[in-house]
N, C-alpha and C positions, 0 to 999 in steps of 0.2 A: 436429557430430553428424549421420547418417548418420537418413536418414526408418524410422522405427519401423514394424514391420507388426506386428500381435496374431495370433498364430495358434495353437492347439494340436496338435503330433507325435503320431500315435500310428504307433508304430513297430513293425511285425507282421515277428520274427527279431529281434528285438533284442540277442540273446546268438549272431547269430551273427558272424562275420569281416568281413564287408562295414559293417556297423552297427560295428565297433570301430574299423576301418582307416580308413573313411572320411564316415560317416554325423555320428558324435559329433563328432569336430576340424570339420568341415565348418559343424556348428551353432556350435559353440564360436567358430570365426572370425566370423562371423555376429555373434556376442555383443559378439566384441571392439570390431568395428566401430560397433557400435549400432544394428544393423540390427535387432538383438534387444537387448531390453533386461529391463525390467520382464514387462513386458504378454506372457510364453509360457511355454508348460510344453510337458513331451515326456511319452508313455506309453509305456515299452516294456515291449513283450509276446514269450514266447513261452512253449515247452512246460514249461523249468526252474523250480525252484521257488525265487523270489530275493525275498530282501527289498527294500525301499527304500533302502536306507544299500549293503548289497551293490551294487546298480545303479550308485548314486552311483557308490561306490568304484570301480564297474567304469569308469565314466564317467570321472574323475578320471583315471585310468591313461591311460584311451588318449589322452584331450588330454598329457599332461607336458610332454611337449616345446615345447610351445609355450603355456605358461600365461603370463600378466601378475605374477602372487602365489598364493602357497595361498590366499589369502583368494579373491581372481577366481575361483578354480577351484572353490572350495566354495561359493562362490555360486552362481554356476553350476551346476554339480551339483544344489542343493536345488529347481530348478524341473523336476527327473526324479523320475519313478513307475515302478514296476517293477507286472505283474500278471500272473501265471503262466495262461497260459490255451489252450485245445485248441480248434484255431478250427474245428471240426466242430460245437462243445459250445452250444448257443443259449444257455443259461444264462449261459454265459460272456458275451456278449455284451451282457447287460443288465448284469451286474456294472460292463464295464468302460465300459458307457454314463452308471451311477453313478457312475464316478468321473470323464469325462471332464465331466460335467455338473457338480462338485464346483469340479475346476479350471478351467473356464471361468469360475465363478462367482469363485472365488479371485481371478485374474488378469486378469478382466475381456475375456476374447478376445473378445467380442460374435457366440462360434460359430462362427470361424473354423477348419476342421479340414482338416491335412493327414495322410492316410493314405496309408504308405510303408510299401510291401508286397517287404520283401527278403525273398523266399521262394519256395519251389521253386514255378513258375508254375500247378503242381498246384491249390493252394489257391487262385487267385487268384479265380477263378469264387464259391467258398464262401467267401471271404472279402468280397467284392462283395456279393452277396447277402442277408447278416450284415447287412452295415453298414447298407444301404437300409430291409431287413425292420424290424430293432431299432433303428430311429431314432438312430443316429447318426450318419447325416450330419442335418446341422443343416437348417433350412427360415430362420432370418436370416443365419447367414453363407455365405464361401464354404466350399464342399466340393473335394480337389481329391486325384487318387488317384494316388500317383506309382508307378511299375513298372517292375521289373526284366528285363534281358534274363536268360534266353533269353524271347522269345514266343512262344513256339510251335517245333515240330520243323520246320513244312514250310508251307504254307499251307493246306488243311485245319483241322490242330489248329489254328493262330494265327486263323482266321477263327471257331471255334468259339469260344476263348477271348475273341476279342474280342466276339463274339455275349452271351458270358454277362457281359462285364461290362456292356456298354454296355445288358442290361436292368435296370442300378441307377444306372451314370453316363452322362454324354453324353460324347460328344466333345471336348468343350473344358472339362471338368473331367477330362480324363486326361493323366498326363505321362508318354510313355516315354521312361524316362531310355537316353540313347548319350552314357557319358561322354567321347565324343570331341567330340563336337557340343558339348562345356564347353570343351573347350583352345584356349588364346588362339589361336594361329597356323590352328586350323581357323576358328575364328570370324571370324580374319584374310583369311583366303584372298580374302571377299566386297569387304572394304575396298581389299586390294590391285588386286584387277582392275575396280571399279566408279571408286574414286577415284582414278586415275594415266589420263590419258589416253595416255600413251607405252605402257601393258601393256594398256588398257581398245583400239584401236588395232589392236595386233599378237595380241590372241587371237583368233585364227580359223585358219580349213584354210588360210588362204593362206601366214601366216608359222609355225604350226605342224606340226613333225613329229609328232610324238607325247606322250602323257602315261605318267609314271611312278609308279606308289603305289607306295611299302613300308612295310608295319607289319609288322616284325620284331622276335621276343621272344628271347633268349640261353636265358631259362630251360623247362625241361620243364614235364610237366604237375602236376608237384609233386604233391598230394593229391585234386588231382581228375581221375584215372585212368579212375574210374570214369564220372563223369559224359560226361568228355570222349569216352573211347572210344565212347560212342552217339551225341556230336554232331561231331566232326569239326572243321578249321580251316574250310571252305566254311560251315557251318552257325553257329561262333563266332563266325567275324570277319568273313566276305564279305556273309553277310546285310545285316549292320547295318554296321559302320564303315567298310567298304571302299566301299559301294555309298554310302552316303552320301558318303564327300568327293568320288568323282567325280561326284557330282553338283552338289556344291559347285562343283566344278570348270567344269564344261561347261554350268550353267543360263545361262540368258539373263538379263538384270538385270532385277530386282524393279522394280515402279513405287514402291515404297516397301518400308522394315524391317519393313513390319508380319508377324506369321504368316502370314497369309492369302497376302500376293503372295509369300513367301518358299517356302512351300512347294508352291504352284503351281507358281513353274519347276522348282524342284526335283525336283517331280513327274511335268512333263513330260520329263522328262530321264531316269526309271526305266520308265518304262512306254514311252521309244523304244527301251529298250534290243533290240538283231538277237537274235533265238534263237540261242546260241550252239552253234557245233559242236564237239562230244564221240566224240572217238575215239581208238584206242589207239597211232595211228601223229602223222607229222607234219602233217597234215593240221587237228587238233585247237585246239579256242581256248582250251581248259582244260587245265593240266597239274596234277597232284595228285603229292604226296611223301610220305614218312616217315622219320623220322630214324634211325638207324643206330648204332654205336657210333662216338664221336668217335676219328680221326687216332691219337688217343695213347692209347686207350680208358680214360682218367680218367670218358669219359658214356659211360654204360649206353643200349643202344637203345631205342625206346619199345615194343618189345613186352616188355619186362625191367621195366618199371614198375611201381610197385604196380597190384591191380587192372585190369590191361589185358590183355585177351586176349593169348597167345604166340603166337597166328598171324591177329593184326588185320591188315585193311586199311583200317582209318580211316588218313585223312590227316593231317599234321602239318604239311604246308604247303601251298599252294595257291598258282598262277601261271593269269594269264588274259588273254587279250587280249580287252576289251571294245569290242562296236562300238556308239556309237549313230546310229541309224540314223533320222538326219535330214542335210538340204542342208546343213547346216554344220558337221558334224561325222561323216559318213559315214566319207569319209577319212582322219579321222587316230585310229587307233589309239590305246586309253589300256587299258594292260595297266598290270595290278597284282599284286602276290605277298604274300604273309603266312604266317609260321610260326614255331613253336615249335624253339627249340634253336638258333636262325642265329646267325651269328657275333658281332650284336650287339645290342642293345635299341635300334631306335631305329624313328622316324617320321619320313617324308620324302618329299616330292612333288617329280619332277623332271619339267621341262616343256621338251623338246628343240624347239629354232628348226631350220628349215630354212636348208641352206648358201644362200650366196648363188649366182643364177645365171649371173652372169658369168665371164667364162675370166678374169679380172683377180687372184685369187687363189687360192692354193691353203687355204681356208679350213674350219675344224672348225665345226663347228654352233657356234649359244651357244646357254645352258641357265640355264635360272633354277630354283632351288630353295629352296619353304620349307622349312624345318626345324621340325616339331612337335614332337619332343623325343627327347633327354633336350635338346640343344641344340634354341632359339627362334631364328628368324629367317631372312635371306633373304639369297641366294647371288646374284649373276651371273657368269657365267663368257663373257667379250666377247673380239672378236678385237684384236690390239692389234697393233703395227710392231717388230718385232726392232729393236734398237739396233744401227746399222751400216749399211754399202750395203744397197741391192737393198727388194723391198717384200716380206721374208720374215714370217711372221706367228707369233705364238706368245699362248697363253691369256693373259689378264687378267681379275685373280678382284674384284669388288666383293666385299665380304660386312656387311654387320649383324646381327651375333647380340647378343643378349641378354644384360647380363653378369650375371656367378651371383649379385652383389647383387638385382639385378633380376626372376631368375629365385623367389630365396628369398623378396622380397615378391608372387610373383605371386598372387594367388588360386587354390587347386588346384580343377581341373572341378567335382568336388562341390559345393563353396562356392558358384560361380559358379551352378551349377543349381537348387540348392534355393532361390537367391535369385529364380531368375526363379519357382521355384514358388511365393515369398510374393507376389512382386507379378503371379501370373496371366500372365507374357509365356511364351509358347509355340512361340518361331520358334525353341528351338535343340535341340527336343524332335520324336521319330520321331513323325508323322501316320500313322493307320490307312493310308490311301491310301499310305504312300510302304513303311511294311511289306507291305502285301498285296503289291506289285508287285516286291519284294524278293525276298520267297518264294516267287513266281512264275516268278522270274528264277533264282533255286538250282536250287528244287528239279528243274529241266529237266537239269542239270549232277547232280546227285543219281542221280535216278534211272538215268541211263546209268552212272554210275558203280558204282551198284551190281552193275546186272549183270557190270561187269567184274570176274568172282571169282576169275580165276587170279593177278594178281600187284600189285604198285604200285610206280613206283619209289624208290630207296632216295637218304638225302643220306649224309653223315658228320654227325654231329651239331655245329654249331659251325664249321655251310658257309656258304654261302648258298645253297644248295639244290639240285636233282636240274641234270644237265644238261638236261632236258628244258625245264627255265625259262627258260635262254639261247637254244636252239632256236625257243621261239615267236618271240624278237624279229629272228634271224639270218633267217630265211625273206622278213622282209620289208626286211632291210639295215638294220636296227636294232639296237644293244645296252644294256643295262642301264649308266646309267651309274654307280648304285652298285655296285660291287664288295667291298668290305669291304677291298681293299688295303691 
């Protein structure tokens, strides 16, 4: 049996997508494990008008797939409350203080409240506020406020937002959730390069050429058109998930796991980032795209999408080459890409070796790659001896993936997050510091972009992206070594 934490959910969107998909199943595994057990109850709130048993039922649904019994499921279920409420309304706030004081009382939390705010970052100031005003964060238990990206548009607004909450919570009762900072093989990253002396050794500018991100999605912007048309792939994905694994990537080792030295290097690692240069020729460390009509034009382009302007220049993918600008990482180049529509769904870190310098072979770099997903695990690609006369050489591929039994009991990022939220660990969660320097680092790329209002270039939907993305790496006799082949 798995150590029990007592906490009470109060879940502000609870009826919307993100709370179905991934919120509920998330507690629910939690349950199964016995991480939760007796001792928790969830509240969710939002603007519709649902009963309790409705809620449940909703609840019920979205776990199915993965229930023990109807009976487990309905179990389960009866420690959910539904309370219809307009989080502008103060009134509201005492009602649902009543009732969380109800089921504290019920299930014995001893005031434990975790407030998970999936909602347009609009509310989150007025929802903060709320809570602190009308007494529900507790004064005996912990209080602990988890949040959703986006955070802000730019650094401005995210400094304002963070301004308005941290006049109700502090710093270390806040969790911003980057559900990448939940997937094992990121989480991995720190393991691989700290505990292997052979990789811990060879990462530096001596034996490194260069770093490779891609987080590529196959699919469009589906239903959020709208939203995305005013935030962009720079503002969706680079902000947060992109700038975070390289920083996973290139920190200096932690003198311990704890949060504190972990997001230190981390940090030092964003705030050396070089100001990067933005321009419309080759000279540029930023390239921006948008997708097109696909090869066979089965995909529609993204100015044809719901809701999205027909003559947008938001971007749909974004390529970069990132310098940071420190003695041991100066020189080697870690460029990253991300976008909607590319040819496949996946996540992948490639870390090119430098050829060897002797005239004694004619030799290809090696390259090690983790694999985040949909495939887990880790690649080498080493030089090896042709079978035959002569000392001709040809690739030899280690590989350890994950296999799909493996993959199917992993814990999904969620699950893994909201646990570190019950038990207070906060090393796999965005620090104000490591956001501020984030959107510091954009909006520089932003803004010149903006002004660029005559064109942007175009992919086929279901590429891997503009040429202009292979360009940044060709100027310096570098290439991508995903291709989508």
């Amino acid at each position: 049996m798995s150590h029990e934490t007592k906490a009470l959910f109060i879940i502000f969107g609870a009826t919307g997508d993100l709370a179905h998909r991934k919120l509920y199943p998330a507690i629910y595994e939690l349950y199964k494990k016995g991480y939760l057990s007796k001792s928790f109850a969830v509240i969710g709130t939002a603007r519709r008008e649902w009963s309790d048993d409705y809620f449940q039922e909703v609840v019920r649904d979205s776990i199915a797939d993965g229930i023990e019994s109807e009976e487990h499921a309905k179990e389960f279920s009866t420690h959910f409350r539904y309370q219809s409420h307009n989080v502008k309304d103060t009134a509201h706030y005492v009602t649902l203080k009543k009732l969380a004081d109800e089921l504290d009382e019920e299930y014995g939390l001893e005031g434990n409240r975790i407030f998970y705010l999936s909602m347009s970052p609009s509310f989150f100031g007025t929802i903060t506020s709320h809570l602190k005003a009308q007494s529900l964060a507790t004064d005996e238990g912990f209080n602990r406020v988890v949040i959703e990206k986006p955070f802000g548009t730019d650094f401005e607004s995210s400094k304002e937002l963070n301004d308005e909450i941290n006049s109700s919570f502090a710093e270390d009762q806040l969790y911003r959730i980057d559900h990448y900072l939940g997937k094992e093989m990121v989480q991995n990253i720190l393991a691989l390069r700290f505990s292997n002396p052979l990789l811990e050794n060879s990462w530096n500018k001596e034996t490194i050429a260069n770093f490779q991100v891609t987080l590529s999605e196959d699919l469009g912007v589906e239903e959020r058109g709208e939203y995305y048309d005013k935030s962009g792939a720079l503002r969706d994905m680079v902000q947060n998930h992109v700038l975070q694994v390289v920083g996973m990537l290139t920190m200096n080792r932690p003198d311990s796991f704890t949060p504190e030295d972990v997001r230190r290097e981390k940090l030092a690692i964003i705030e050396s980032l070089k100001t990067p240069v933005v321009t419309q020729d080759e000279t540029t460390d930023f390239v921006r795209g948008q997708y097109s009509d696909s090869s066979d034009q089965k995909v529609k382009a993204y100015r044809n999408e719901d809701k999205v302007d027909p003559e947008s220049l938001t971007e749909t993918f974004v390529a970069g080459q990132i310098t940071i600008d420190t003695d041991e990482w100066r020189d080697v180049p870690v460029y990253v890409r991300t976008g909607k529509r590319m040819a496949e769904k996946l996540s992948r870190i490639d870390i090119v070796f430098k050829e060897t310098t002797s005239d004694l072979f004619n030799d290809s770099p090696s390259t090690l790659t983790i694999f985040i997903n949909p495939d887990q695990g880790v690649e080498l690609v080493i030089n090896n001896k042709k079978i035959g006369p002569g000392m001709d050489l040809e690739p030899m591929t280690l590989a350890s993936l994950r296999s799909k039994e493996t993959l199917k009991n992993s814990p999904e990022a969620y699950e893994k997050l909201i646990l570190d939220v019950l038990n207070g660990d906060e090393t796999h969660f965005a620090h104000w510091g490591e956001v501020a320097e984030s959107w510091k680092y954009v909006d520089q790329i932003r803004q010149t972009w903006d002004s660029f209002e005559d064109h942007i270039p175009f992919y086929p939907a279901l590429s891997v992206g503009p040429a202009e993305a292979n360009q940044l790496l060709e100027r310096n006799g570098h290439h991508w070594v995903y291709t989508a082949e």
